[in-house]
C-alpha positions as CSV (number, residue, x, y, z in Angstrom):
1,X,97.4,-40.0,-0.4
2,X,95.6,-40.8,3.4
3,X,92.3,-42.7,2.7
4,X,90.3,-39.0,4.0
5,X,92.5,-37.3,1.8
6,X,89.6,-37.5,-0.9
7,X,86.9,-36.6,1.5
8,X,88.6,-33.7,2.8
9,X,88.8,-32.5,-1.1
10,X,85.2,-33.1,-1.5
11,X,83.8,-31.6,1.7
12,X,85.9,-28.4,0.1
13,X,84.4,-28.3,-3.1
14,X,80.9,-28.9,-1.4
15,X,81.8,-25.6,1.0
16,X,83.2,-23.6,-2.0
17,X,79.9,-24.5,-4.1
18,X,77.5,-23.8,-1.1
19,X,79.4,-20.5,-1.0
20,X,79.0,-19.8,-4.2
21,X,75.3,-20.3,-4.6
22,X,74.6,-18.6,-1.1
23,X,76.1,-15.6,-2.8
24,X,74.2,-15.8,-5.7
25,X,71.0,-16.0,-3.6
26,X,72.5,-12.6,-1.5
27,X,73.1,-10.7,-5.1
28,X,70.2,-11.4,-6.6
29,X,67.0,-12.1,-3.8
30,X,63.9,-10.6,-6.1
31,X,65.1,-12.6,-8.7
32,X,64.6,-15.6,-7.0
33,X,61.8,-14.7,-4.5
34,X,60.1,-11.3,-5.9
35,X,59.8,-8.8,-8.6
36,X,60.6,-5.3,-7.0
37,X,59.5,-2.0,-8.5
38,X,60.4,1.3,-7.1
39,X,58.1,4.5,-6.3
40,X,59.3,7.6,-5.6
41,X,57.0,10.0,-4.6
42,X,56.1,12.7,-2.1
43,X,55.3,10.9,1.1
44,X,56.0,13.6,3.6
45,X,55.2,17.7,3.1
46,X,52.4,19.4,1.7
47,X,51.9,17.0,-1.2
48,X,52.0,13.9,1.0
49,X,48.4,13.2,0.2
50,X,49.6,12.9,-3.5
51,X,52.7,10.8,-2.6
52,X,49.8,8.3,-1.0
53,X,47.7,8.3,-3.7
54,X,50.1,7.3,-6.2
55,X,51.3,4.9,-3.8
56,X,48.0,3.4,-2.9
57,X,47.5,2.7,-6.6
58,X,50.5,1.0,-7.4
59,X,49.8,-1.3,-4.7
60,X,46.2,-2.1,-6.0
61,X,47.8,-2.8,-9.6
62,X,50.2,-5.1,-7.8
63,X,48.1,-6.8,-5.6
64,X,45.5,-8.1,-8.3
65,X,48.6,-9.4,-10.0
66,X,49.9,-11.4,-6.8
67,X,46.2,-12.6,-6.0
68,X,46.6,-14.0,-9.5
69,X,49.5,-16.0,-8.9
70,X,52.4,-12.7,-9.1
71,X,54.3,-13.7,-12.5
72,X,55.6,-16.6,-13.5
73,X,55.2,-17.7,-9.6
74,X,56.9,-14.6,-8.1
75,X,55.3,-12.2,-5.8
76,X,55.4,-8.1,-7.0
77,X,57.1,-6.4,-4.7
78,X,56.3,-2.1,-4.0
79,X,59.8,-0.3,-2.6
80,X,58.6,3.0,-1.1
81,X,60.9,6.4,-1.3
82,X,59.8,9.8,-0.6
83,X,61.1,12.5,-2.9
84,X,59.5,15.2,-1.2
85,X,58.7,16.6,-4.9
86,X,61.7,18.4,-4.5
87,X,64.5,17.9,-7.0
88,X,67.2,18.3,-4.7
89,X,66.5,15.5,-2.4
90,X,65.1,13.2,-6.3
91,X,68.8,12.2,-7.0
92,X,69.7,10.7,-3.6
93,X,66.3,8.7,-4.1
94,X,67.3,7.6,-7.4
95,X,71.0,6.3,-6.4
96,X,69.4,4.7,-3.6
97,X,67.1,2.6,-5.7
98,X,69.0,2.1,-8.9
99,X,71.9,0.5,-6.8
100,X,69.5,-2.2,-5.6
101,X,69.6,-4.8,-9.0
102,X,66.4,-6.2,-7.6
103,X,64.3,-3.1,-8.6
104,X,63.4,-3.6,-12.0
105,X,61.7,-0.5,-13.0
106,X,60.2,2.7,-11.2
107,X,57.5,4.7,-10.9
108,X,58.2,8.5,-10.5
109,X,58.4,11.3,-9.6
110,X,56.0,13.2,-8.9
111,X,57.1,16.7,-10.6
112,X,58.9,17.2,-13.7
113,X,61.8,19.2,-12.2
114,X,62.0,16.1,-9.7
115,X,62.1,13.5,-12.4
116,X,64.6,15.8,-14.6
117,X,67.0,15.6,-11.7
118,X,66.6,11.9,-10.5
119,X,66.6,10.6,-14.7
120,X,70.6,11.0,-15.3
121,X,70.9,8.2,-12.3
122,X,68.2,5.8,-13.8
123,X,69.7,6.1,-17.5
124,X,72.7,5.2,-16.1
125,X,71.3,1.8,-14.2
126,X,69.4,1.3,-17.5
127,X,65.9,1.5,-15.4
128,X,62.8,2.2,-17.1
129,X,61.0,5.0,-15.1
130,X,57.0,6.2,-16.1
131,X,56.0,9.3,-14.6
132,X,52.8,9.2,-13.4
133,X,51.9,12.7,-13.0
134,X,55.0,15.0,-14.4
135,X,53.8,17.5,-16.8
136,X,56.1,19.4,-18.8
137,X,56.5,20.3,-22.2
138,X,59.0,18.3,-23.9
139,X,59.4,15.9,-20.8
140,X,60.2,12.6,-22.1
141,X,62.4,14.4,-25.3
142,X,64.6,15.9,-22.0
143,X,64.6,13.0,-20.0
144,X,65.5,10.8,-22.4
145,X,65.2,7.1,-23.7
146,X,64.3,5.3,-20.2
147,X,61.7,7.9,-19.7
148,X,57.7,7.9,-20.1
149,X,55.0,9.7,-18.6
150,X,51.4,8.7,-18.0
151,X,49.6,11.6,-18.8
152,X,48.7,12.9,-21.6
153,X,50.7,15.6,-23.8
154,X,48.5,18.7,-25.1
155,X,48.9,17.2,-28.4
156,X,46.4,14.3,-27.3
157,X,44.1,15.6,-25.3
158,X,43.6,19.1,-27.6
159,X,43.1,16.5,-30.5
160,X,40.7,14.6,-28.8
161,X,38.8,17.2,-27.5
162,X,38.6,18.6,-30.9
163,X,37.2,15.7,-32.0
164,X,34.4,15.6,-29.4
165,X,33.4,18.7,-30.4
166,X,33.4,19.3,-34.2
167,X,31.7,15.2,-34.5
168,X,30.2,14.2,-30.9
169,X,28.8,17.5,-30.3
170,X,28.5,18.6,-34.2
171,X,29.7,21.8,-33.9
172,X,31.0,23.5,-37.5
173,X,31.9,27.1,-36.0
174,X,34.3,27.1,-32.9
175,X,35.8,30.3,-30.8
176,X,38.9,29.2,-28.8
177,X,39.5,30.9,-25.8
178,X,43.3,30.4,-24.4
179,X,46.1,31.4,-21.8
180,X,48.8,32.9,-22.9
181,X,51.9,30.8,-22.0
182,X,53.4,27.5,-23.2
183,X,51.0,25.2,-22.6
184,X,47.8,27.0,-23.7
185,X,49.6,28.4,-26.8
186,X,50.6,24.2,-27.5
187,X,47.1,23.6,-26.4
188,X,45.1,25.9,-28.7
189,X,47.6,25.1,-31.6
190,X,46.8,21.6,-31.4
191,X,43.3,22.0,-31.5
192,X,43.1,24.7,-34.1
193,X,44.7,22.2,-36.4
194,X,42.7,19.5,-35.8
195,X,39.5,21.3,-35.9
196,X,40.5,22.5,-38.9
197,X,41.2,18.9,-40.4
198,X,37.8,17.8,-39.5
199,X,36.1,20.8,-42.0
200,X,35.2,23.0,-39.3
201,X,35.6,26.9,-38.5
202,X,37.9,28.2,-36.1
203,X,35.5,31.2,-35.9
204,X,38.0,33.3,-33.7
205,X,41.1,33.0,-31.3
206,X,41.9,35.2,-28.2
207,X,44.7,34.8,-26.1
208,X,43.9,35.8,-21.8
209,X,46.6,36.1,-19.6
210,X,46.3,33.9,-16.1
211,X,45.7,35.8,-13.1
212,X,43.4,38.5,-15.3
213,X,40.3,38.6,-13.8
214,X,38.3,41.0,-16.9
215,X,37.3,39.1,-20.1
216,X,34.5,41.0,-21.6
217,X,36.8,42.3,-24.5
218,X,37.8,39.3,-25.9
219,X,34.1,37.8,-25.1
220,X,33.1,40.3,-26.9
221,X,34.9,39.4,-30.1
222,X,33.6,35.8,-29.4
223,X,30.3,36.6,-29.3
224,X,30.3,39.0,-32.5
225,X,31.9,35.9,-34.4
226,X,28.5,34.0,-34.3
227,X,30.2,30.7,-32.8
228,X,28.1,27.6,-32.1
229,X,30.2,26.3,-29.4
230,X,33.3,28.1,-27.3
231,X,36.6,26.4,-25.8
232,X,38.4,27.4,-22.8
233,X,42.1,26.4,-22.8
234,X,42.7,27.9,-19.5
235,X,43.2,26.9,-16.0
236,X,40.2,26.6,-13.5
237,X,40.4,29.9,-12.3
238,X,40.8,31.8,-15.2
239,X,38.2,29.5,-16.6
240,X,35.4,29.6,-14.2
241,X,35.2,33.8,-14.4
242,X,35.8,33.6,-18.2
243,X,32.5,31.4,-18.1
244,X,31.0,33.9,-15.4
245,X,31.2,36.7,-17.8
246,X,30.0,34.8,-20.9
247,X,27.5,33.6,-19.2
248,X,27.1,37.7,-18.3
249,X,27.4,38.6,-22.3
250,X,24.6,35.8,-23.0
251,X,27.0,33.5,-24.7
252,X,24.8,30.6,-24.2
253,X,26.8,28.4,-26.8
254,X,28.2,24.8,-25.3
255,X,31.6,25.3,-23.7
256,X,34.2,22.8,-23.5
257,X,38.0,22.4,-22.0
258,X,40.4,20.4,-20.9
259,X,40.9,18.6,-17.7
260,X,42.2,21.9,-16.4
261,X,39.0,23.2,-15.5
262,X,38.0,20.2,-13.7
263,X,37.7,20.9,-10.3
264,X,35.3,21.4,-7.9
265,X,36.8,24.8,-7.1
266,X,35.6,26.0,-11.0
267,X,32.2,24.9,-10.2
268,X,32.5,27.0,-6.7
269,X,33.8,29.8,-8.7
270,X,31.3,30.3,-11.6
271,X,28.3,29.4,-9.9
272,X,26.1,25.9,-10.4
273,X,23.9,28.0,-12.2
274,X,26.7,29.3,-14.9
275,X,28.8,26.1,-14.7
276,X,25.9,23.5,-16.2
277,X,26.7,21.6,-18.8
278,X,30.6,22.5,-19.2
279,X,32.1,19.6,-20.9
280,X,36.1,18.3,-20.3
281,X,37.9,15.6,-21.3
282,X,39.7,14.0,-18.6
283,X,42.1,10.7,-18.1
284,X,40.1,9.0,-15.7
285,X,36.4,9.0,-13.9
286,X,35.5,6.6,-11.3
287,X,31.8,6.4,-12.6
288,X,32.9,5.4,-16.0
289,X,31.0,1.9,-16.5
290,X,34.0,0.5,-18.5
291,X,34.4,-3.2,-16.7
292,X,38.5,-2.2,-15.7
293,X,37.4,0.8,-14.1
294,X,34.9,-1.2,-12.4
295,X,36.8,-3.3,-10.9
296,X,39.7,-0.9,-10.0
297,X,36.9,1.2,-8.2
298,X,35.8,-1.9,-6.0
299,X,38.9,-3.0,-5.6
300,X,39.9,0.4,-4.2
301,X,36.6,0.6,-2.2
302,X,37.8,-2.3,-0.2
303,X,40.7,-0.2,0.8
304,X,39.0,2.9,1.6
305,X,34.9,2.2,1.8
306,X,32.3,4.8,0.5
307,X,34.8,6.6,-1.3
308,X,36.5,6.5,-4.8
309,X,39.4,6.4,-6.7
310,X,41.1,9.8,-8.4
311,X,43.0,10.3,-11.0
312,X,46.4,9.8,-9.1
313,X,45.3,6.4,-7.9
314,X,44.5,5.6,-11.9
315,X,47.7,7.1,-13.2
316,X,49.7,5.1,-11.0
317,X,47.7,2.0,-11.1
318,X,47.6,2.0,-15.2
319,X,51.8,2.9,-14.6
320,X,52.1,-0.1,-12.7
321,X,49.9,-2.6,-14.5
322,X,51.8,-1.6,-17.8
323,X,54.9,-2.1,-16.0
324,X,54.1,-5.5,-15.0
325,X,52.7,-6.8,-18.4
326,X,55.8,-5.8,-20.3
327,X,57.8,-8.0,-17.5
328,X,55.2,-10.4,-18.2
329,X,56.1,-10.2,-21.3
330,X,59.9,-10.3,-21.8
331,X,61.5,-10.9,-18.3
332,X,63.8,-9.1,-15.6
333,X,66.1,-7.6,-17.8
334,X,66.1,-4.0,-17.6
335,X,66.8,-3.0,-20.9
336,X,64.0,-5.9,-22.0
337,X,61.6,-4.1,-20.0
338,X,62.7,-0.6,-21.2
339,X,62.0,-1.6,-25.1
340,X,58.9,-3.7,-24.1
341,X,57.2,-0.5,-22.7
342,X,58.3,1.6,-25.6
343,X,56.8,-1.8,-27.9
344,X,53.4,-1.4,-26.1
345,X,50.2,-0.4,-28.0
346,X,46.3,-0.4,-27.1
347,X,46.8,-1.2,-24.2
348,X,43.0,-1.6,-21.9
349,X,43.8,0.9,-19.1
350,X,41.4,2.4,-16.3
351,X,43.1,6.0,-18.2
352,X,41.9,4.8,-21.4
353,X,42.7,2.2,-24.5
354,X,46.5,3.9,-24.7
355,X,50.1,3.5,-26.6
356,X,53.3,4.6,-26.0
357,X,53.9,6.9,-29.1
358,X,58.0,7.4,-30.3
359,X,58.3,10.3,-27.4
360,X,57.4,7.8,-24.7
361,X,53.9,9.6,-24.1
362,X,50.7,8.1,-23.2
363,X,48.4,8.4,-26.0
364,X,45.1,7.5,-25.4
365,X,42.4,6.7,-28.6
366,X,39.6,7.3,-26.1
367,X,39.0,9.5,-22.9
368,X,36.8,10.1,-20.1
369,X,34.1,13.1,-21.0
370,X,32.5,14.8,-18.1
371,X,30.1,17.6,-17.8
372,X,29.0,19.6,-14.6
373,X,25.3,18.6,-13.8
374,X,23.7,19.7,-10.9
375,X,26.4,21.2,-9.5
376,X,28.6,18.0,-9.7
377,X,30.7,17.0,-12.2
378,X,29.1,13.6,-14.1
379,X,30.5,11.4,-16.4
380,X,28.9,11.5,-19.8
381,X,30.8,9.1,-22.0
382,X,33.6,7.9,-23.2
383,X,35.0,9.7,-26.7
C-alpha cells in the first residue's frame, strides 16, 4: 500500500463523518438550537385582530421563558401561519407545519370547523394541538386524542357558576332563564344539576329562543315563582333585553350568567342603570390581583402601554406556557408531550388553577367573577 494510502482512507472517513453530522444538524435544527411551536390563527381578514391577539400572547408566554434561560439552554421559538379561520385553507396550514419535525406542538385554530379540518393532519404527525378559543360541543371527543381546548366546556363554567350562586351569593331559590339550542340546553342542564346537588330550588325554567326580542311571558312565570336570584344562559343580546324587561316587571332579584353576556355591548343594550350589579363568571380579568395575572398584565403593558390584556391574549398565553412546562417536563418527543399535557393537573394559570380532564378540556377549580358597576364591568373575586 503507498505511504498516503492510509491518509487518503482517513481524510474519507473524516469527509463521510462531517457529512453525516452536517446532515443531522440540517434534519433536526430546533433540536439543536431552538424549540419551535406552531400558531395557526387568523392573521389576515375580518378576524385578524383575533389572529394577533392570540399571537401576541403566545409570544409573551414564550418570551418570559427565553428571558429565563429558554429550556434546558434552548431558545422557544413562535412559527406564525394564518388560517384565515376558514377550514378550507386549515389543512394546507396544518401539512405545512406538521412536515417541519422541528415544531413540537401547536397552538390552534381559531374556530372549531378550522381545527376539525386541520386535526386529521396533526394526528397523523402525532402533534399535540390546544385550541385556544374553539368552542364546540363535543370538540376534543371529535378531534380526537392530540386535541385540547383552552376554554372551558359548559359543563365547568355552569357548575361553577352554580356554585357562586347557591354558596357565595346564598341563594336557595333560583329561576333559570335559557336559549333554546345546544349550548344553552347543555348550559342550563349543567347547572340545574348542580344547583340541585348543593340543596337548592330550581324555582322555575324557561327556554327563549335567540333573536326574540319579547320576554315578558316567561318573566312573568319567573316572577310569580318567588325566586331570590335569576340566571340568564343566553347570549349578550338576548340577555341584555331579557334584563331590560325584568328590570320592567320589577324583578329586582340578583342576576347572574355566563361569560356570554360579557360585553360591553350588554351593558350598551340594557342600560347602566338596568345592567348594575349583573354578575358572570369569566376565564380571565386583567384586574384580577392574582400575582400571574399581574405579571402577565405588566408584561403585556410593556408591549402595548396604557392598555390591557383580553381574554385571547390569556387563552393563548396559558396554551403556551402549559405547552412549554410539559416539554419542560418530558422532552421533544411528540407523543411525550401529547401524554404530558393530557398528565397535567392544577396547573397556576392567568385562566385560573386548571386540569386537563379525560376529554382534553380545560377545567378550571376557580374563575374570574365580574359584575357591571358604574357602567363598567369590575372584577369582584375570584370563585
Amino acid at each position: 500500500m503507498p505511504a498516503d494510502g492510509g491518509r487518503t482512507i482517513g481524510r474519507g472517513i473524516a469527509r463521510l463523518l462531517l457529512l453525516v453530522l452536517s446532515a443531522a444538524a440540517v434534519a433536526s435544527p430546533a433540536r439543536a438550537q431552538g424549540i419551535a411551536i406552531g400558531v395557526a390563527a387568523p392573521m389576515t381578514g375580518n378576524l385578524a385582530h383575533v389572529g394577533q391577539e392570540l399571537v401576541e400572547g403566545a409570544q409573551l408566554a414564550a418570551d418570559a421563558i427565553n428571558a429565563g434561560g429558554g429550556i434546558k439552554g434552548r431558545k422557544v421559538l413562535v412559527r406564525i401561519e394564518d388560517d384565515q379561520a376558514d377550514p378550507k385553507v386549515a389543512p394546507t396550514v396544518a401539512r405545512k407545519l406538521a412536515v417541519d419535525d422541528t415544531i413540537l406542538a401547536i397552538l390552534g385554530h381559531y374556530s372549531t370547523p378550522a381545527s376539525l379540518a386541520a386535526m386529521p393532519t396533526y394526528t397523523k404527525a402525532r402533534l399535540a394541538t390546544i385550541t385556544p378559543t374553539a368552542s364546540g360541543p363535543d370538540l376534543t371527543k371529535r378531534g380526537g386524542k392530540y386535541l385540547f381546548r383552552m376554554l372551558s366546556p359548559s359543563s365547568v363554567y355552569a357548575r361553577n357558576l352554580a356554585r357562586y350562586t347557591a354558596k357565595t351569593l346564598g341563594k336557595k331559590s333560583v329561576a333559570v332563564l335559557y336559549v333554546q339550542n345546544d349550548w344553552g340546553t347543555q348550559t342550563k342542564d349543567h347547572f340545574v344539576k348542580e344547583l340541585e346537588l348543593l340543596g337548592a330550588k330550581v324555582a322555575t325554567q324557561q327556554a327563549v329562543k335567540d333573536g326574540d326580542t319579547e320576554f315578558k311571558a316567561p318573566l312573568k312565570k319567573i316572577k310569580a315563582a318567588s325566586p331570590d336570584a335569576l340566571a340568564i344562559l343566553t347570549y349578550y343580546t338576548t340577555g341584555a333585553l331579557v334584563t331590560i324587561q325584568a328590570r320592567s316587571l320589577e324583578i329586582r332579584v340578583p342576576l347572574v350568567g355566563t361569560g356570554a353576556l360579557q360585553e360591553d355591548r350588554f351593558i350598551e343594550v340594557a342600560g347602566r342603570d338596568n345592567a348594575e350589579g349583573v354578575i358572570v363568571n369569566t376565564e380571565f380579568s386583567p384586574d384580577d390581583p392574582a400575582p400571574a395575572v399581574a405579571s402577565f398584565v405588566a408584561a403585556y403593558q410593556k408591549l402595548r402601554p396604557h392598555q390591557k390584556p383580553g381574554p385571547y391574549h390569556a387563552l393563548a398565553y396559558d396554551a403556551m406556557r402549559v405547552v412549554l412546562d410539559a416539554i419542560e417536563r418530558v422532552g421533544i418527543e411528540r407523543d411525550a408531550i401529547r401524554d404530558a399535557l393530557a398528565e397535567t393537573r392544577s396547573f397556576a394559570g392567568v385562566t385560573g388553577t386548571f386540569s386537563f380532564n379525560d376529554q382534553r378540556e380545560h377545567e378550571a377549580t376557580d374563575q374570574a367573577y365580574l359584575a357591571v358597576k358604574d357602567g363598567e364591568w369590575a372584577f369582584v373575586g375570584r370563585h
